[in-house]
PDB file with SEQRES, HELIX, SHEET and CRYST1 records, atoms N, CA, C and O in Angstrom:
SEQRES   1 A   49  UNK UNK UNK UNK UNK UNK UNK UNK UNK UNK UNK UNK UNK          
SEQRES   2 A   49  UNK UNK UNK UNK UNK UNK UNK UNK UNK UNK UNK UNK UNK          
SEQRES   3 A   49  UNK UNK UNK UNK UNK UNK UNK UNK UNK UNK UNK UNK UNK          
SEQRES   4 A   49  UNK UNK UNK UNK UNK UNK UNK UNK UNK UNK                      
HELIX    1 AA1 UNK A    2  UNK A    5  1                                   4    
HELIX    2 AA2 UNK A   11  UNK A   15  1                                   5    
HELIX    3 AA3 UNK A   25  UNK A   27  5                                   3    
HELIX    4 AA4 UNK A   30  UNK A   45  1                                  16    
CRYST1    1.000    1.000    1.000  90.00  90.00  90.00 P 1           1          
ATOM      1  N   UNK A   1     117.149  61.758 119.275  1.00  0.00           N  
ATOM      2  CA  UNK A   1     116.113  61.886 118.272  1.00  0.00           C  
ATOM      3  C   UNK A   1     115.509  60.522 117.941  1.00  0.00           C  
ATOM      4  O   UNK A   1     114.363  60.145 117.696  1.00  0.00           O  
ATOM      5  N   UNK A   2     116.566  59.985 118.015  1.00  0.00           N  
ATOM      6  CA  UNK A   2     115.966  57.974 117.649  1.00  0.00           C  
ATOM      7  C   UNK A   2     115.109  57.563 118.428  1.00  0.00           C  
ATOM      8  O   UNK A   2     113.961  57.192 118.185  1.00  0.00           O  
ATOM      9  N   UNK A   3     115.856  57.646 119.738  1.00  0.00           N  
ATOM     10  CA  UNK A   3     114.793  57.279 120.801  1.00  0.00           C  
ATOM     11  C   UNK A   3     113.230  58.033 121.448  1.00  0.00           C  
ATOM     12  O   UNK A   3     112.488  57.539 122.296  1.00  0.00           O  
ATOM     13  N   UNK A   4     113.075  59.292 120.758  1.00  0.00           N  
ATOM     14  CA  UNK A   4     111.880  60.101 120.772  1.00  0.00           C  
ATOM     15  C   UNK A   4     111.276  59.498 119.948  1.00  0.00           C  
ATOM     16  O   UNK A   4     110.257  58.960 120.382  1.00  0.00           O  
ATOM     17  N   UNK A   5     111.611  59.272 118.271  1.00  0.00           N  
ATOM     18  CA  UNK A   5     110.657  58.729 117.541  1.00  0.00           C  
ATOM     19  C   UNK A   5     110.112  57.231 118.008  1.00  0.00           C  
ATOM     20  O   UNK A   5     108.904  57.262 118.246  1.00  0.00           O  
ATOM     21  N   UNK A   6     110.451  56.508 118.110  1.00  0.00           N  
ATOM     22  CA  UNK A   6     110.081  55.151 119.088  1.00  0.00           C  
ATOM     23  C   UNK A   6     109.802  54.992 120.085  1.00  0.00           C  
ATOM     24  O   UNK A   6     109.492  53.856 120.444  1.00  0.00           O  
ATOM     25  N   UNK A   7     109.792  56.092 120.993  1.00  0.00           N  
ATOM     26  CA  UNK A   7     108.721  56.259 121.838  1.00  0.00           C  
ATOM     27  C   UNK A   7     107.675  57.025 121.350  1.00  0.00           C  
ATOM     28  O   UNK A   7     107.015  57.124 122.384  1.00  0.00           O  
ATOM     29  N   UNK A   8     107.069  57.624 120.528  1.00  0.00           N  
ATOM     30  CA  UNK A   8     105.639  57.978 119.923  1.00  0.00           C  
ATOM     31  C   UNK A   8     105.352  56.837 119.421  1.00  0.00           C  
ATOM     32  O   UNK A   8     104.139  56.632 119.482  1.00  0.00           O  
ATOM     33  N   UNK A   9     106.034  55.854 118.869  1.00  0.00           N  
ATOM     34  CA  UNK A   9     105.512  54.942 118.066  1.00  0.00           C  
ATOM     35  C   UNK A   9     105.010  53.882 118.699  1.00  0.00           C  
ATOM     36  O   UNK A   9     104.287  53.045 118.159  1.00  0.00           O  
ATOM     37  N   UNK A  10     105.450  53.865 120.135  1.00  0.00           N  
ATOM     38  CA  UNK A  10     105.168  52.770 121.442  1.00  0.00           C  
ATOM     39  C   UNK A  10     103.837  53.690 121.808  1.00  0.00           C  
ATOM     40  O   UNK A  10     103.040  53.041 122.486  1.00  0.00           O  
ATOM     41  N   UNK A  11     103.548  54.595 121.618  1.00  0.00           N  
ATOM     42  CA  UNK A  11     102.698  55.536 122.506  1.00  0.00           C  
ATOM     43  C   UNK A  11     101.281  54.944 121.073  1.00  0.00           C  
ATOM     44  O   UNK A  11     100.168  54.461 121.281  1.00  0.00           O  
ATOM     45  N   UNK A  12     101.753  55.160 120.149  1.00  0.00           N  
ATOM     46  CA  UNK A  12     100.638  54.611 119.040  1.00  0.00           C  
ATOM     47  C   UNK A  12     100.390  53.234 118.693  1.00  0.00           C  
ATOM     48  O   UNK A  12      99.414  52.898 118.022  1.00  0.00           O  
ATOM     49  N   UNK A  13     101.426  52.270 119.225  1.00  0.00           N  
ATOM     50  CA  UNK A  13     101.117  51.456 119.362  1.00  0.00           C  
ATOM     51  C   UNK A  13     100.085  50.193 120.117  1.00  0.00           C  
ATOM     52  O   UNK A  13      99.394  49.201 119.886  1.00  0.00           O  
ATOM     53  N   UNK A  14     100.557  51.033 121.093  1.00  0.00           N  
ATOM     54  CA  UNK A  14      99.767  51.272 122.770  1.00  0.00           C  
ATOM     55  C   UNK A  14      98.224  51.259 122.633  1.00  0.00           C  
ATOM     56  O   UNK A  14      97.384  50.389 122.865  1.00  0.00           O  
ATOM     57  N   UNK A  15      98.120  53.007 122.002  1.00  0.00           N  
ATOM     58  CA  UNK A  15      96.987  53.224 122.030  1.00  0.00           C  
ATOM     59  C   UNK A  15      95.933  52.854 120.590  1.00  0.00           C  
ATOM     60  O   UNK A  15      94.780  53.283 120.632  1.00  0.00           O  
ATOM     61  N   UNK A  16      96.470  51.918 119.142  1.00  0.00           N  
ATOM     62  CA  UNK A  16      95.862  51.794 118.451  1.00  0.00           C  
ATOM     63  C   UNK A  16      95.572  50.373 117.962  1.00  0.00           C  
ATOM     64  O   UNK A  16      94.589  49.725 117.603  1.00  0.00           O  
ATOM     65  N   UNK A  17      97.114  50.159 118.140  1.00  0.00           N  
ATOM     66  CA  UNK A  17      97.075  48.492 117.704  1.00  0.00           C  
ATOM     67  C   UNK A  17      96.683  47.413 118.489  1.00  0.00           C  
ATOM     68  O   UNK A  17      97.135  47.340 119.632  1.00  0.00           O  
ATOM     69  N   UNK A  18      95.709  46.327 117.958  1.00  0.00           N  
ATOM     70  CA  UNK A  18      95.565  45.543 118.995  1.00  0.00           C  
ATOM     71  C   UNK A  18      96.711  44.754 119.845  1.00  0.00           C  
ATOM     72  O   UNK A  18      97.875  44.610 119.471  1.00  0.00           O  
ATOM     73  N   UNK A  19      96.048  44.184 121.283  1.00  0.00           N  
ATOM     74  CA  UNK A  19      96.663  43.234 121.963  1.00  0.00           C  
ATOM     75  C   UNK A  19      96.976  42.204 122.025  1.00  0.00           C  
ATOM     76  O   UNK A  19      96.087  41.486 122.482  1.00  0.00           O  
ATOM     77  N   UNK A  20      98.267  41.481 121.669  1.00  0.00           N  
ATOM     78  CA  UNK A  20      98.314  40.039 121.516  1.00  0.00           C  
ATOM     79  C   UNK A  20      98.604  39.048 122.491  1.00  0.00           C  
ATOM     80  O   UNK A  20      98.569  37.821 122.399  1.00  0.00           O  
ATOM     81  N   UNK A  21      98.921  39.848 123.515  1.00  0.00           N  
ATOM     82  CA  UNK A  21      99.303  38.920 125.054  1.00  0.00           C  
ATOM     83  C   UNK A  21      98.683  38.063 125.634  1.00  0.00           C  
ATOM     84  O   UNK A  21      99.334  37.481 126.501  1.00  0.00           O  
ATOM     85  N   UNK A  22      97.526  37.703 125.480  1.00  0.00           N  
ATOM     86  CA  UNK A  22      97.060  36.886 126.455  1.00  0.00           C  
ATOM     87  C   UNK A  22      96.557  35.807 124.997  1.00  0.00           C  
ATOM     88  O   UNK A  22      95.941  34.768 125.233  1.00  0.00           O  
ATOM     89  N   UNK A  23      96.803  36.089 123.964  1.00  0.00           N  
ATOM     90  CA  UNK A  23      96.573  34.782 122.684  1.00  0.00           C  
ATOM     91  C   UNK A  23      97.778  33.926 122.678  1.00  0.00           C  
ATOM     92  O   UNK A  23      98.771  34.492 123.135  1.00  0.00           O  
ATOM     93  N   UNK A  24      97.918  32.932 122.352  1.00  0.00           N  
ATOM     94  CA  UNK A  24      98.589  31.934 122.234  1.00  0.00           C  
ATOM     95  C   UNK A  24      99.201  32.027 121.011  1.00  0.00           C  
ATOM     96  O   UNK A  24      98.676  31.475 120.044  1.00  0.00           O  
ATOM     97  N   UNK A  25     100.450  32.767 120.874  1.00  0.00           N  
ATOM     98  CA  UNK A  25     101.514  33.179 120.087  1.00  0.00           C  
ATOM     99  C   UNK A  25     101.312  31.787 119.052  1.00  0.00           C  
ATOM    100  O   UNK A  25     100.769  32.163 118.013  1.00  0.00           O  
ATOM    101  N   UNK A  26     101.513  30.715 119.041  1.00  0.00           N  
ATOM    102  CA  UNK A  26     101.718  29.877 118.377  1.00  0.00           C  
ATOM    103  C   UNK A  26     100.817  29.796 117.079  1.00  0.00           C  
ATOM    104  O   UNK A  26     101.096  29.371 115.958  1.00  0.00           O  
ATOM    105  N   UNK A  27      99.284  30.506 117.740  1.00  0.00           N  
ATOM    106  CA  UNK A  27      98.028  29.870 116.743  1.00  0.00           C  
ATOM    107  C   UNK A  27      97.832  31.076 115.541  1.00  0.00           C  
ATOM    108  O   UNK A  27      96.954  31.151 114.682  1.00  0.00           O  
ATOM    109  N   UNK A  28      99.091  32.073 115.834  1.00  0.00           N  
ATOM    110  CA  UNK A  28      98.392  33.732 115.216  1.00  0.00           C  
ATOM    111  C   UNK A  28      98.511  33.545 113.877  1.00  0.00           C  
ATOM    112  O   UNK A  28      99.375  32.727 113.558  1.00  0.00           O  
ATOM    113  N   UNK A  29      97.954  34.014 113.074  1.00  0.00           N  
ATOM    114  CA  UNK A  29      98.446  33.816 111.467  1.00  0.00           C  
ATOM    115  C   UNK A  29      99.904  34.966 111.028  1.00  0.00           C  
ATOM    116  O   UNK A  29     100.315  35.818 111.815  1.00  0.00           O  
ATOM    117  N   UNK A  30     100.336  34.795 110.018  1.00  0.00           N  
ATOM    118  CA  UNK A  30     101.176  35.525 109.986  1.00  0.00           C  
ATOM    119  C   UNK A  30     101.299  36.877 109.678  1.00  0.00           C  
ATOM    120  O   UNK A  30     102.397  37.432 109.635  1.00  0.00           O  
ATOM    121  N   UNK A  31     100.084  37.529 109.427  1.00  0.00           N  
ATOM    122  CA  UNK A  31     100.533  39.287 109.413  1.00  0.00           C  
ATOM    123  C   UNK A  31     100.126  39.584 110.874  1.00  0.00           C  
ATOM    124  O   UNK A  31     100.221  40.779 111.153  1.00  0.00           O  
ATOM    125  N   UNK A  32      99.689  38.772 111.885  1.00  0.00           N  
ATOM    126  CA  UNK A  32      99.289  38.703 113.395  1.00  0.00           C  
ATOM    127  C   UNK A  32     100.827  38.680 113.807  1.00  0.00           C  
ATOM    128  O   UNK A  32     101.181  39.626 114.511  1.00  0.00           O  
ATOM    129  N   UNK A  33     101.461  38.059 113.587  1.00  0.00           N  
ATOM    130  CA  UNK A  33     103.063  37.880 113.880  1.00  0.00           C  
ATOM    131  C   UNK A  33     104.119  38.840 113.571  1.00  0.00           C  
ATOM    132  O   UNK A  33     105.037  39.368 114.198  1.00  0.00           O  
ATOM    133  N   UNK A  34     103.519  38.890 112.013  1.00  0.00           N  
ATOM    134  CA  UNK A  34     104.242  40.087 112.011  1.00  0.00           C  
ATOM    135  C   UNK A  34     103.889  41.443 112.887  1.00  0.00           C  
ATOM    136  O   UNK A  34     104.682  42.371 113.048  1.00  0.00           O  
ATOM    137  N   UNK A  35     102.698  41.388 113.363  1.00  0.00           N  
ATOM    138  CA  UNK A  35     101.970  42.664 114.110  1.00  0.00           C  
ATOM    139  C   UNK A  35     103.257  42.424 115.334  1.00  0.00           C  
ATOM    140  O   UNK A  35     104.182  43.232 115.410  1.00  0.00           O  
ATOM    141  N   UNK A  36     103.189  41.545 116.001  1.00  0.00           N  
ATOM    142  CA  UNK A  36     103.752  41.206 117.102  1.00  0.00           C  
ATOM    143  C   UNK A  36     105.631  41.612 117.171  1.00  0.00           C  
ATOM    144  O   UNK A  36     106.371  42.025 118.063  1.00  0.00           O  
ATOM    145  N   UNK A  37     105.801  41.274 115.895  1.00  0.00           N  
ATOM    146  CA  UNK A  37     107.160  41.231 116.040  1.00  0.00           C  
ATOM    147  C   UNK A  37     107.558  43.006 115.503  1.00  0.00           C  
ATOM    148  O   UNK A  37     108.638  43.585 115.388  1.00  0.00           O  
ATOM    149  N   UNK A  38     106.495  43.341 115.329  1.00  0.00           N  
ATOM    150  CA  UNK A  38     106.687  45.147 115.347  1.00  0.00           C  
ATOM    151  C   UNK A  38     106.672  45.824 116.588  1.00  0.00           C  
ATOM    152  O   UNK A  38     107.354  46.815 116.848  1.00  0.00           O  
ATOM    153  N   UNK A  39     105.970  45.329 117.257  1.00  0.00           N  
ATOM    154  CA  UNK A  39     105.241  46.010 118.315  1.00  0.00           C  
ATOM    155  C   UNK A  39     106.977  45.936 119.798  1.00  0.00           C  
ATOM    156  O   UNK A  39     107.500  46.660 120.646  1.00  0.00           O  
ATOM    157  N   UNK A  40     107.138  44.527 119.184  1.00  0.00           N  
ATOM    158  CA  UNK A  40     108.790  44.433 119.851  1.00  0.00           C  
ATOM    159  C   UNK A  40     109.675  45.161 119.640  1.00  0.00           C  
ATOM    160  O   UNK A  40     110.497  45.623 120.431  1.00  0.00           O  
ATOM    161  N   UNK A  41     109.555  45.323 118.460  1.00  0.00           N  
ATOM    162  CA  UNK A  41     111.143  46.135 118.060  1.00  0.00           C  
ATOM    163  C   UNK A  41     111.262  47.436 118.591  1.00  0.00           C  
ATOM    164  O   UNK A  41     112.135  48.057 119.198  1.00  0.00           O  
ATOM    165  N   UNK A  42     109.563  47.774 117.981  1.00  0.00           N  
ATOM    166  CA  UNK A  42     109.321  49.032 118.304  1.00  0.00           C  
ATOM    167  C   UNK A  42     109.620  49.397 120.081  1.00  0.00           C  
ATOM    168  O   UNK A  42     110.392  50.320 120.340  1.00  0.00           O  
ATOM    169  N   UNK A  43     109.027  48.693 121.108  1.00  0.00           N  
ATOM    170  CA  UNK A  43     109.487  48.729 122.122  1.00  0.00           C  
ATOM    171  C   UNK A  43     110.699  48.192 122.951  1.00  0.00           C  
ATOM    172  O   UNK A  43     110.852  48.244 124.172  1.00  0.00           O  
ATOM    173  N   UNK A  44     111.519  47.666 122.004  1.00  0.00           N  
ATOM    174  CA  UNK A  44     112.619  47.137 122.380  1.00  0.00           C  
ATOM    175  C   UNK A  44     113.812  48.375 121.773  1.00  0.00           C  
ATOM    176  O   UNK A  44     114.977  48.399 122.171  1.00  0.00           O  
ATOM    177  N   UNK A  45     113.309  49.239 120.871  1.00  0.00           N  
ATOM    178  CA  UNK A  45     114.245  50.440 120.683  1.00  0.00           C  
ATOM    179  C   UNK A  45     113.595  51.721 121.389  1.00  0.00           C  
ATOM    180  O   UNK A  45     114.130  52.824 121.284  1.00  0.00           O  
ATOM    181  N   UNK A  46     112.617  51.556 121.989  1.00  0.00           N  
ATOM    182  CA  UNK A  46     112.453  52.855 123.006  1.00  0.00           C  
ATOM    183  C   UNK A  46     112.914  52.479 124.014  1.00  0.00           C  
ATOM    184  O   UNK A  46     113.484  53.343 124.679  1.00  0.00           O  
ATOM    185  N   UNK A  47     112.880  51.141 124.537  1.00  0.00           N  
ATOM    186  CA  UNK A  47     113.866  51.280 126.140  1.00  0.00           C  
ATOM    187  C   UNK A  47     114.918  51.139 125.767  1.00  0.00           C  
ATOM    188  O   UNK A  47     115.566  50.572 126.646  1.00  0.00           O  
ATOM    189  N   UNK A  48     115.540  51.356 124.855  1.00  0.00           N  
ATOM    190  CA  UNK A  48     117.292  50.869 124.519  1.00  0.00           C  
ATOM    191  C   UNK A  48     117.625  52.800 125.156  1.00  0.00           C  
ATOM    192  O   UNK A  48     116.938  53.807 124.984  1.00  0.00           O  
ATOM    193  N   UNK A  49     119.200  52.567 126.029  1.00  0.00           N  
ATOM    194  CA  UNK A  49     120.019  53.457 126.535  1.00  0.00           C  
ATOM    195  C   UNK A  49     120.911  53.689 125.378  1.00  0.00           C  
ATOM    196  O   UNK A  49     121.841  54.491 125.466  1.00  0.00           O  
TER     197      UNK A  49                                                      
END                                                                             
């Protein structure tokens, strides 16, 4: 069930939130960071086994 909900949330993430990959992590302001460090978790607990 954990891992279904975090994968919709990778799937909305995907498809709503912007892209930060090709910006230079260093220069982002911080609710940009915080965007970033969601977007991880969030996909770092849908590929979790």
């Amino acid at each position: 069930m954990k891992k279904a909900l975090f994968k919709i949330l990778a799937k909305f993430n995907k498809s709503v939130l912007p892209k930060y990959h090709y910006r230079d992590l260093t220069k982002l302001k911080k609710w940009e960071k915080a965007m970033v460090a969601y977007k991880y978790w969030v996909t770092t607990n849908s590929l979790d086994d």
